[in-house]
Each structure stands twice: as C-alpha cells, then as structure tokens.
N, C-alpha and C positions, 0 to 999 in steps of 0.2 A: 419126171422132173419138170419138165412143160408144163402139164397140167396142176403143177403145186403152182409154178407163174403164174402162171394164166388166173389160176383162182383166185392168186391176191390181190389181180385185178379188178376182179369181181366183187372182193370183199371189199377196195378202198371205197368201189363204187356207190355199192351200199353205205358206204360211212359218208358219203354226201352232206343229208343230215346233220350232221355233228361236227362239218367244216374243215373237217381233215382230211378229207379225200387226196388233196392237192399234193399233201406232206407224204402221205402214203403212197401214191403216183411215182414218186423223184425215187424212194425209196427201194419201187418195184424196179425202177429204172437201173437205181446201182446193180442190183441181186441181177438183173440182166446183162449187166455190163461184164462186170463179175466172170459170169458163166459165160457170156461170149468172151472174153481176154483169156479164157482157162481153154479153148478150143472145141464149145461143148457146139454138138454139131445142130441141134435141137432150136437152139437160140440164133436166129437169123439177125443180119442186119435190118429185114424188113420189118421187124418185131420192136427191133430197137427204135427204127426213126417210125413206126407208127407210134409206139409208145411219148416220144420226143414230141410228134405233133400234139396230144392229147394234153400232155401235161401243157404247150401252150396254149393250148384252148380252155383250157380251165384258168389259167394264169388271166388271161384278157378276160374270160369271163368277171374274173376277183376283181378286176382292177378300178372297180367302186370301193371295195372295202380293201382296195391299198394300204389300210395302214393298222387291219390286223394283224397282228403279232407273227401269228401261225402263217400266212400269207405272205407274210416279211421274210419267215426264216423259211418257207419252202419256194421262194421267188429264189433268197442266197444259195440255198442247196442245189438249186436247180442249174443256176449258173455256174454253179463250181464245176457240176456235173458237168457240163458245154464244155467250158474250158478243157477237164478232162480231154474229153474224146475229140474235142482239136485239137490234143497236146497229143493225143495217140495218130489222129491223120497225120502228122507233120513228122512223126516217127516212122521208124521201118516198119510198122505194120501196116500192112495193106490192105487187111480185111478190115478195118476201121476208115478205110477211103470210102468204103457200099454205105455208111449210114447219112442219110439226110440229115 
C-alpha cells in the first residue's frame, strides 16, 4: 500500500509539465491522511509533514502565476487540508500532534 503512495508521488511529479503536479501533491496528501486516521501503521507522521513541506514548496514556487486557476483551487485544497489536521491536533487524537 506504501508503495501505490509513494508512486503517486512520482507520478504527480512527472506531471510537472502539464502544471498539475501541485493539485495532485494535496490530493496524495488526503489519500495519506486517510490511511494514517484509519491506523495504517505504513503511513508515518513523517511522511505526512515531509509531504506537507513539498506541497509548500511548490506552492511558493507558483506564487508568480498566482492567479492560475488550478493554483487557486490547489492553494484552497491545500488549506482546507491544514485546517483539517489542526482541527485533528486540537482533538483527542494524539498521533496527529507528530505532524509538522
């Protein structure tokens, strides 16, 4: 199951190119999130905030073409996602305190 992760990682990356990588990134993010809230033991918190970091770097990378579309809506995705997983710290889960 990791390694289906992990490759969609690889796949967004290759989609560079084609300026979706970013929308795809937030996306791999959920499908992590997911599978770590389900107690999948594969999926670490340090997977999630390296993932976390990546998508900001790509995010500050876009932030010239701030005001494509696709950019727009996986900037919003991205922060719902945040929100999320502050709204899971602030809960009794406590394995969501380990994510950066």
């Amino acid at each position: 199951m990791l390694e289906c992760l992990q490759r969609s990682l690889k796949i967004a990356t290759a989609c560079k190119v084609a300026g979706m990588h970013t929308s795809l990134f937030v996306e791999a993010l959920d499908t992590y999130l997911l599978h770590f809230a389900h107690r999948c033991t594969a999926v670490t918190p340090q997977y999630i905030s390296s993932l976390l970091q990546l998508i900001e770097q790509q995010l500050a990378e876009e932030g010239d073409a701030a005001g494509k579309e696709a950019t727009l809506k996986a900037r919003a995705h991205f922060e719902a996602t945040k929100a999320y997983i502050a709204s899971k710290k602030l809960g009794d889960d406590t394995r969501f305190a380990e994510i950066e």
